[in-house]
N, C-alpha and C positions, 0 to 999 in steps of 0.2 A: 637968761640966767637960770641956772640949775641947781638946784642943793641936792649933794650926796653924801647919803647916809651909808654907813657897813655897820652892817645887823649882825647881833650875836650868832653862835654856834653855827656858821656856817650857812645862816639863810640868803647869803648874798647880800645885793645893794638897793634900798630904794632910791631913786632919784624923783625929787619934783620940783616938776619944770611951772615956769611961770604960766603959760597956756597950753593948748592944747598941742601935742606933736602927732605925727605920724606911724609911732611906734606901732606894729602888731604883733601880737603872739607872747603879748606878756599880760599877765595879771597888771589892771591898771586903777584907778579913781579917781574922783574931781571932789574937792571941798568946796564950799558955800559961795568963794570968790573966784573959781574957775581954774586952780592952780590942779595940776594932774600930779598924781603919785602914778610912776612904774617900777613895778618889781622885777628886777634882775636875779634870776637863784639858778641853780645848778636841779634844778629839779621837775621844770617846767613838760618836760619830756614824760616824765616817769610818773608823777602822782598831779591829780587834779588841785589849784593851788587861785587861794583868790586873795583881795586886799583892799582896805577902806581907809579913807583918810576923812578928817573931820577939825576946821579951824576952829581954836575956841572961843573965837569972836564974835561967836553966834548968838542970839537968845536961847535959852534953854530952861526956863524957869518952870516953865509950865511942864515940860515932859519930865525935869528932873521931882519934881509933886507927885506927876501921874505916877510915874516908877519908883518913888519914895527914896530917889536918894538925899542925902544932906550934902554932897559933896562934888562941884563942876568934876573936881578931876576923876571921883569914882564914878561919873554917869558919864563924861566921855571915853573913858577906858571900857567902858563897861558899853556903848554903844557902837564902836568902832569892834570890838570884839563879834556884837551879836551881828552889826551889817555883813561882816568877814564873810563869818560863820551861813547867813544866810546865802549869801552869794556862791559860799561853795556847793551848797546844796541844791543850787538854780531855783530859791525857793522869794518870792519879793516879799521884801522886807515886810510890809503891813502884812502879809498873810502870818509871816512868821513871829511877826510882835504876838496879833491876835491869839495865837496857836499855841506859840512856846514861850513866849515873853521874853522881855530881857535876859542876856548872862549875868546875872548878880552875885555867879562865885568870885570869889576875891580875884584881882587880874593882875596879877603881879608883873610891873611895867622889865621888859631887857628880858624877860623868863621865858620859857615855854611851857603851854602847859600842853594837858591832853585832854580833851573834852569828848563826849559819845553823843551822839543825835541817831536817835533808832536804831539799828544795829552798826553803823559807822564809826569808828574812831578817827578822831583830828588831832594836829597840834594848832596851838594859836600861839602867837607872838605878837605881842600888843608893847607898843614903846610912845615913846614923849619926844618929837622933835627936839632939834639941842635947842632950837632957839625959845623952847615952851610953849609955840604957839598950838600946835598941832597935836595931834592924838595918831597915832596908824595901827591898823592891826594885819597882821601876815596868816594865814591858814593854808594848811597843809593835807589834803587826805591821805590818813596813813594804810586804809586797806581799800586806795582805790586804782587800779592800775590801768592806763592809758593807751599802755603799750598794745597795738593791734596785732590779731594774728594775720600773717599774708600766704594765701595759698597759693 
């Protein structure tokens, strides 16, 4: 079974499958029970692009303290953001907790924003599965270009 989502302003379609598929060449991730998010976008080609899923069925007590939020849903929006966000930077996660912390600017769920990490500009796209169980966030590099020269 599959669930398909279509993501605002044109970022394509997440699909996630109940285990693992054979997909390559798409921005993909696993939540806590092994369900795979992939990202389907028009843009895979052209700009560096990643994605994080996270069930919130998980405990969270103790990093939601560490990171002072009051709120599951602002600390999984807000952690599905920063996994994104790491990912597109090829940077792992603990190094980037320790270094840059959490994203704790407001994450406005369906929206895009635009975020900078050292001279880079991104977008992120962070939403709430329809069924409420899930978190996902979409990132985009917007000044990183792919595209190779061929001589």
């Amino acid at each position: 079974m599959v669930q398909k989502t279509i993501l605002p302003d044109g970022w394509g379609e997440a699909l996630l499958y109940e285990e693992r598929t054979g997909v390559m060449r798409c921005p993909r991730s696993y939540d806590n029970s092994g369900k795979q998010l992939i990202w389907h976008n028009n843009f895979n080609d052209v700009y560096k692009t990643s994605c994080d899923v996270e069930s919130i069925d998980q405990p969270q007590n103790y990093l939601m303290g560490y990171y002072q939020f009051s709120s599951a849903n602002d600390f999984f929006a807000s952690w599905v953001a920063t996994e994104a966000s790491a990912k597109l930077f090829d940077i792992p996660i603990l190094y980037w907790l320790k270094n840059y912390g959490m994203i704790k600017k407001a994450i406005p769920l369906g929206r895009c924003i635009i975020l900078k990490h050292n001279d880079s500009e991104y977008e992120l796209l962070t939403i709430r599965s329809e069924e409420q169980t899930r978190y996902m966030a979409f990132a985009k590099m917007l000044n990183y270009d792919l595209i190779k020269n061929i001589n």
